[in-house]
C-alpha positions as CSV (number, residue, x, y, z in Angstrom):
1,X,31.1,-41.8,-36.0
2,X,30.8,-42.0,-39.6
3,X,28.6,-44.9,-41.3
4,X,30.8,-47.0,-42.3
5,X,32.3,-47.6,-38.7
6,X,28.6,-48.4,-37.0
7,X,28.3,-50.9,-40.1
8,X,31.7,-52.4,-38.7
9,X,30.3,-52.0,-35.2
10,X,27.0,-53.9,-36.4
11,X,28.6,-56.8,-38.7
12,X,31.7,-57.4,-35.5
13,X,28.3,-57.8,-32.9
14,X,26.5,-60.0,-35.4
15,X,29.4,-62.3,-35.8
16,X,29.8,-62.8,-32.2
17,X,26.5,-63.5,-32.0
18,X,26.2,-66.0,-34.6
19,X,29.7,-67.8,-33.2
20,X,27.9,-67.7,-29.6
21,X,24.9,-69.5,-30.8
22,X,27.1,-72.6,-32.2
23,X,28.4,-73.9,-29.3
24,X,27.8,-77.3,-28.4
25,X,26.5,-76.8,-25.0
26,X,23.7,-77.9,-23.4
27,X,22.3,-75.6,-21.7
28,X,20.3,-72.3,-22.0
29,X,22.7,-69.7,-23.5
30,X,23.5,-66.2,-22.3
31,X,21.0,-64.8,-25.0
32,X,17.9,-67.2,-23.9
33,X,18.0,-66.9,-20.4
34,X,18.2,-62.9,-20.6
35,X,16.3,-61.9,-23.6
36,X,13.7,-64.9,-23.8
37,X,14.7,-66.7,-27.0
38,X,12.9,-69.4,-26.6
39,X,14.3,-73.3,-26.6
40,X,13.6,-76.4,-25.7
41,X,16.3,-76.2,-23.1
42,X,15.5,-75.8,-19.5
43,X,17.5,-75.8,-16.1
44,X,14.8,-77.2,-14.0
45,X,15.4,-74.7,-11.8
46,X,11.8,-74.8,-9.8
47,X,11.1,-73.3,-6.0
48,X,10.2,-76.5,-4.2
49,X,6.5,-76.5,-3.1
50,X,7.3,-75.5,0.4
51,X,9.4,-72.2,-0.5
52,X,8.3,-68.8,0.8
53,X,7.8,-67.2,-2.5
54,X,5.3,-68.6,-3.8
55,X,2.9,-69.1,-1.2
56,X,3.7,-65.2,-0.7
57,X,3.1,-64.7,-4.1
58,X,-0.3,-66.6,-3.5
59,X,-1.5,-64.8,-0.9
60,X,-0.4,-61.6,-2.1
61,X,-2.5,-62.2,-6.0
62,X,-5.4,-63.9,-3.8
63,X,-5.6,-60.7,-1.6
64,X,-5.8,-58.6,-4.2
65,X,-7.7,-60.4,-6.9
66,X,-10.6,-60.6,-3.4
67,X,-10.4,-56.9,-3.2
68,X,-10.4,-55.9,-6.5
69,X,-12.9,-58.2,-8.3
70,X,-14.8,-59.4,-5.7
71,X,-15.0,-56.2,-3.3
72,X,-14.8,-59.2,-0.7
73,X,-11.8,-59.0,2.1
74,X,-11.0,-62.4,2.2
75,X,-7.0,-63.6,2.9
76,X,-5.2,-66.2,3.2
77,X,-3.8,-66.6,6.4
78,X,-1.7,-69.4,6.6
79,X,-0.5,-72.7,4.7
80,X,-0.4,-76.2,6.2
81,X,0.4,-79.5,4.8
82,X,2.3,-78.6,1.4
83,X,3.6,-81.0,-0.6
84,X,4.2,-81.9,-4.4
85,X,1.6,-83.5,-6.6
86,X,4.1,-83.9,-9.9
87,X,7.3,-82.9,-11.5
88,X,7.4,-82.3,-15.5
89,X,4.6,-85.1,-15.6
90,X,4.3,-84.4,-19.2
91,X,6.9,-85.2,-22.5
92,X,10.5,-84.0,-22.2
93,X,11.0,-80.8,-23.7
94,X,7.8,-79.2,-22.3
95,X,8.4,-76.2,-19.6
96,X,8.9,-77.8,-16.5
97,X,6.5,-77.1,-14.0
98,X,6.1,-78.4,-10.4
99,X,2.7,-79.2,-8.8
100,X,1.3,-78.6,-5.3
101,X,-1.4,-78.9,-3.1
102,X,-2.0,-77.4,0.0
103,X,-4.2,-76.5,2.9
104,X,-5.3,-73.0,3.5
105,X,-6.5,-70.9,6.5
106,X,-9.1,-68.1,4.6
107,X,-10.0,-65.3,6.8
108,X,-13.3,-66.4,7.3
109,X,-12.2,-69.0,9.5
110,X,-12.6,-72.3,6.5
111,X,-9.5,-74.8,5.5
112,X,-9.8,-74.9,1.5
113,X,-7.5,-77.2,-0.9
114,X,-5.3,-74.9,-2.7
115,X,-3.5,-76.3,-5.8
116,X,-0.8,-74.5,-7.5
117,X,1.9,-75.2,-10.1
118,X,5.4,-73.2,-9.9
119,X,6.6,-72.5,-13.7
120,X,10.1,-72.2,-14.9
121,X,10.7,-69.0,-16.7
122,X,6.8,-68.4,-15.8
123,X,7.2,-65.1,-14.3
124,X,7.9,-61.3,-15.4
125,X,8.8,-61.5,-19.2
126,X,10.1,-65.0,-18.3
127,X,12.7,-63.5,-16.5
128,X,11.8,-65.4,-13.2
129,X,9.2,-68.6,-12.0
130,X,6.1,-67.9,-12.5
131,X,3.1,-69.5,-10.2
132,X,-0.5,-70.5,-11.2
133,X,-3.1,-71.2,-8.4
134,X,-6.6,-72.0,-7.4
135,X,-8.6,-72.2,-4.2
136,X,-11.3,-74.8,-4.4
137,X,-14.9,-72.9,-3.7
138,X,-13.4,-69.4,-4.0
139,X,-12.7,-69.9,-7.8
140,X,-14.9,-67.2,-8.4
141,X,-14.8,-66.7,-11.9
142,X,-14.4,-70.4,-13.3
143,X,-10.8,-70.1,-14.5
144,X,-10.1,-74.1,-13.2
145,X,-13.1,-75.6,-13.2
146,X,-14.4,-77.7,-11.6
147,X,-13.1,-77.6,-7.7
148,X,-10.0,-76.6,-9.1
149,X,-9.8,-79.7,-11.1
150,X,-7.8,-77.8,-14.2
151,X,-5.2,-76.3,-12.4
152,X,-3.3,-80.1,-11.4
153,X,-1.4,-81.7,-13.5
């Protein structure tokens, strides 16, 4: 192909992109959800607090972050008692998060308080929910200090 027809190619893509971006919708557009242009427009699409993926995703992180910081073998065994502490509690426009508590079984035979907030867009390159957590007296390193207190809403 010679030059001038990639300079075609180039100005037709960049015109459809430019009339994509002026329509008068609400909601995220083709080019923010997949390629993470960011917006003050969100779905609210957010796992509930009792969902399997994210307490997976918990025990899987916690597991591993045990192991390979700690050189401890401490796991969470179970969940019990989830429920929601808040929904987007802060000003519209923010990323919507949702908040949870819940009871876990650790492997050493101890019920600890775990709190956790599932993130829109909070994931891989924002290409999924992302989830933040804490178990109170196994917070190692400080991250939510104290007892977890930073990681509610």
């Amino acid at each position: 192909m010679s030059g001038r027809s990639w300079t075609r190619i180039l100005l037709l893509v960049l015109g459809l992109l430019t009339v994509a971006g002026q329509t008068p919708s609400r909601s995220a557009g083709f080019f923010e959800m997949n390629f993470y242009l960011s917006g003050p427009r969100h779905s609210g699409n957010v796992p509930l607090c009792t969902e399997s993926g994210p307490l997976a995703w918990i025990q899987k992180t916690f597991r591993t972050k045990e192991g390979r910081f700690w050189h401890s073998d401490l796991e969470i065994l179970d969940f019990r008692n989830m429920h929601e502490i808040a929904l987007r509690p802060w000003v519209a426009g923010t990323v919507p998060r949702r908040f949870c508590s819940a009871e876990a079984l650790v492997s050493d035979g101890k019920k600890r308080r775990v709190y956790y907030s599932i993130v829109e867009d909070g994931g891989f390159f924002g290409s999924e929910y992302g989830v933040e957590w804490c178990v109170v007296g196994l917070d190692r390193n400080w991250a939510y200090n104290p007892r977890c207190k930073e990681a509610k809403p």
